[in-house]
C-alpha positions as CSV (number, residue, x, y, z in Angstrom):
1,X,-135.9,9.1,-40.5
2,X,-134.4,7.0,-42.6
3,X,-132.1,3.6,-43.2
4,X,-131.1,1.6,-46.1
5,X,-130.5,-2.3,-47.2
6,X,-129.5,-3.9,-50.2
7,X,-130.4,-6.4,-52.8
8,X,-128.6,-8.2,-55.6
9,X,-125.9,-4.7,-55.8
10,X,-128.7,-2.3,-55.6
11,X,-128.5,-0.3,-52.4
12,X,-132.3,0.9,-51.2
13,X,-133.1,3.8,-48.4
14,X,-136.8,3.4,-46.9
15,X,-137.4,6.9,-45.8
16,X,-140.1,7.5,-43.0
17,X,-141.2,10.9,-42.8
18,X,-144.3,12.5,-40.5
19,X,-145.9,16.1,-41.4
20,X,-148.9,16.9,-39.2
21,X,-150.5,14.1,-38.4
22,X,-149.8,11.8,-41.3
23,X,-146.8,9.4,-41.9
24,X,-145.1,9.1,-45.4
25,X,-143.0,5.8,-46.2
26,X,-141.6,5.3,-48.8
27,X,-138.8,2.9,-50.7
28,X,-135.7,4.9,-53.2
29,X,-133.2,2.9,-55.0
30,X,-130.2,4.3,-56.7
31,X,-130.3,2.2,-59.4
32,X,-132.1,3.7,-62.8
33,X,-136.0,4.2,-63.3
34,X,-135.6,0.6,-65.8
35,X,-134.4,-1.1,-62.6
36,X,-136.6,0.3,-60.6
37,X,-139.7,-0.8,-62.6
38,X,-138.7,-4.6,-62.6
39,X,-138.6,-4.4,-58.8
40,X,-141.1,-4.9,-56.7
41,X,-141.0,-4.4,-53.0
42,X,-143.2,-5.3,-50.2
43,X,-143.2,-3.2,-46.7
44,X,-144.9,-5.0,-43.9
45,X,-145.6,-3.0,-40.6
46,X,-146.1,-5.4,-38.1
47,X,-147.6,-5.5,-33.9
48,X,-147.8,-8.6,-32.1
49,X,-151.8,-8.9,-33.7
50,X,-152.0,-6.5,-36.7
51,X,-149.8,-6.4,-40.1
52,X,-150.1,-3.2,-43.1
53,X,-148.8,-4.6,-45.9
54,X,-147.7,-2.3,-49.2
55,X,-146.2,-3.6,-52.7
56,X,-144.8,-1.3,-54.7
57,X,-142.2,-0.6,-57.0
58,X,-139.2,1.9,-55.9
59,X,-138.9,5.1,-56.4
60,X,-135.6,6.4,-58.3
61,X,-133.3,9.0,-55.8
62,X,-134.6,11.5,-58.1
63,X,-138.0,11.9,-56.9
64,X,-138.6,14.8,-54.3
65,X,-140.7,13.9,-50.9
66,X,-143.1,16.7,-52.7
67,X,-143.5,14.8,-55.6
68,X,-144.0,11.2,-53.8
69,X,-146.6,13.0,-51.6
70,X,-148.8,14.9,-54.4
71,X,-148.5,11.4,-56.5
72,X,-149.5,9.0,-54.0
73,X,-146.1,6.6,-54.3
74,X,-146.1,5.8,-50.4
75,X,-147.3,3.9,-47.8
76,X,-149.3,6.7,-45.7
77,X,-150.4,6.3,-42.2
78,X,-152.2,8.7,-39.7
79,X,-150.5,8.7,-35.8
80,X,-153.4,6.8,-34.8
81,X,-152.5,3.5,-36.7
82,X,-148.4,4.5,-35.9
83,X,-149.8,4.8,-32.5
84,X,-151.7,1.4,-32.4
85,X,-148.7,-0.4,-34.7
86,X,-145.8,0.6,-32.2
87,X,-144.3,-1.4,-30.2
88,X,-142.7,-1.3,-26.7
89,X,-138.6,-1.5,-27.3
90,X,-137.1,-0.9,-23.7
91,X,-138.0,3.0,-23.2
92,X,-138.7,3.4,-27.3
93,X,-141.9,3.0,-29.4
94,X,-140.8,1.1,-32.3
95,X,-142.1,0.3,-35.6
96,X,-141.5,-3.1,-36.8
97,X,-141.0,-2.6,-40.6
98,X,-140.0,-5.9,-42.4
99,X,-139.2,-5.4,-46.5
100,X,-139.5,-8.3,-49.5
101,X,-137.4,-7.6,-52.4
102,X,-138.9,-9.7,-55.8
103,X,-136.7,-8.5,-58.7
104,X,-138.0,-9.6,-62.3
105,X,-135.0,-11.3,-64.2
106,X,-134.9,-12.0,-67.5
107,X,-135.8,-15.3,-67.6
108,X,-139.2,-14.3,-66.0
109,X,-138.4,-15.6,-62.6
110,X,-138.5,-13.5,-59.2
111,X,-136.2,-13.7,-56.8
112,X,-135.5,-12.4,-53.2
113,X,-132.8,-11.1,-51.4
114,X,-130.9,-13.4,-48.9
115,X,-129.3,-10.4,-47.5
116,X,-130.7,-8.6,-44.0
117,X,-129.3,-5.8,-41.8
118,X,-126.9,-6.3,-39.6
119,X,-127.2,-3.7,-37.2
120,X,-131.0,-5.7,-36.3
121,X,-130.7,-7.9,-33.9
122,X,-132.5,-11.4,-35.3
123,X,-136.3,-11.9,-34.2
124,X,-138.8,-14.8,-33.7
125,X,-141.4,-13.0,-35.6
126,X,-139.9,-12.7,-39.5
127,X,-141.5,-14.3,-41.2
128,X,-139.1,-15.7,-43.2
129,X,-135.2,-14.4,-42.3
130,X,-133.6,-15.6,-45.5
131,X,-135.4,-13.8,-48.1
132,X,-136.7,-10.8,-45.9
133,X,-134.4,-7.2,-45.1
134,X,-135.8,-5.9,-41.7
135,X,-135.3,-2.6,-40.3
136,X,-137.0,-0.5,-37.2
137,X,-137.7,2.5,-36.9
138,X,-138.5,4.4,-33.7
139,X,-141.7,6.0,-33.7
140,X,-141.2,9.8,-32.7
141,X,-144.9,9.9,-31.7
C-alpha cells in the first residue's frame, strides 16, 4: 500500500508493504540522493496509548523494495505490533501513521512542512497539525 505528501516542492510516497509476517515502511522522494540526504523525516505510528517512532532520511525512487529490505532503510514491524497498533476505523483496522518533515537549508536551520493531506479528515490527536503530514493506512491484517 502506498500514498504520498509533499514538502517545500518535493513530492514523497511512504510505501507499506507486508511479506510473511513482517511489515516494511518505508519513505521515497523524487527528488535526487543530495536532497534526500539533507532531509530527515520522522514516521510516528500511533494507538490511543502506544507511539513507534522512526527518523530517517528518504530513500531516492531508485532504490528497489529488495534493496531497502537487505539494507535495513525501513521502519520494520512484525503483525503482532500492526496487530496491537491498529485501530478501529468503522469496519477497518487502521494504522495511524503521522510524518515530520525537517529539511537542512543552507543557512543551517530546519524547517517543517506546513502542508498535510487533504484527503485525511483532521484529528484531535496530531500532535501538532501545522508542521506534521498525516496519512492512514488500513491494516490488511
Amino acid at each position: 500500500d502506498a500514498s504520498w505528501f509533499s514538502h517545500h516542492g518535493l513530492t514523497f510516497y511512504s510505501v507499506l508493504r507486508k511479506e510473511n509476517e513482517i511489515w516494511y515502511l518505508r519513505i521515497y522522494t523524487e527528488g535526487s540522493q543530495e536532497e534526500a540526504d539533507k532531509l530527515k523525516v520522522t514516521i510516528k505510528i500511533k494507538n490511543r496509548s502506544e507511539i513507534i517512532k522512526y527518523t530517517c532520511n528518504p530513500l531516492t525512487v531508485d532504490h528497489t523494495n529488495e534493496k531497502v529490505i537487505k539494507e535495513g532503510n525501513c521502519l520494520v514491524l512484525n503483525t503482532g505490533q500492526v496487530r496491537r497498533l491498529a485501530v478501529r476505523d468503522g469496519d477497518d483496522d487502521i494504522l495511524k501513521t503521522l510524518y515530520h518533515v525537517e529539511h537542512d537549508d543552507d543557512m543551517g536551520e530546519d524547517t517543517v512542512s506546513t502542508e498535510t493531506d487533504p484527503s485525511v479528515p483532521n484529528s484531535d490527536n496530531l500532535v501538532c497539525s501545522e508542521c506534521d503530514s498525516s496519512t492512514f493506512y488500513q491494516a490488511l491484517l
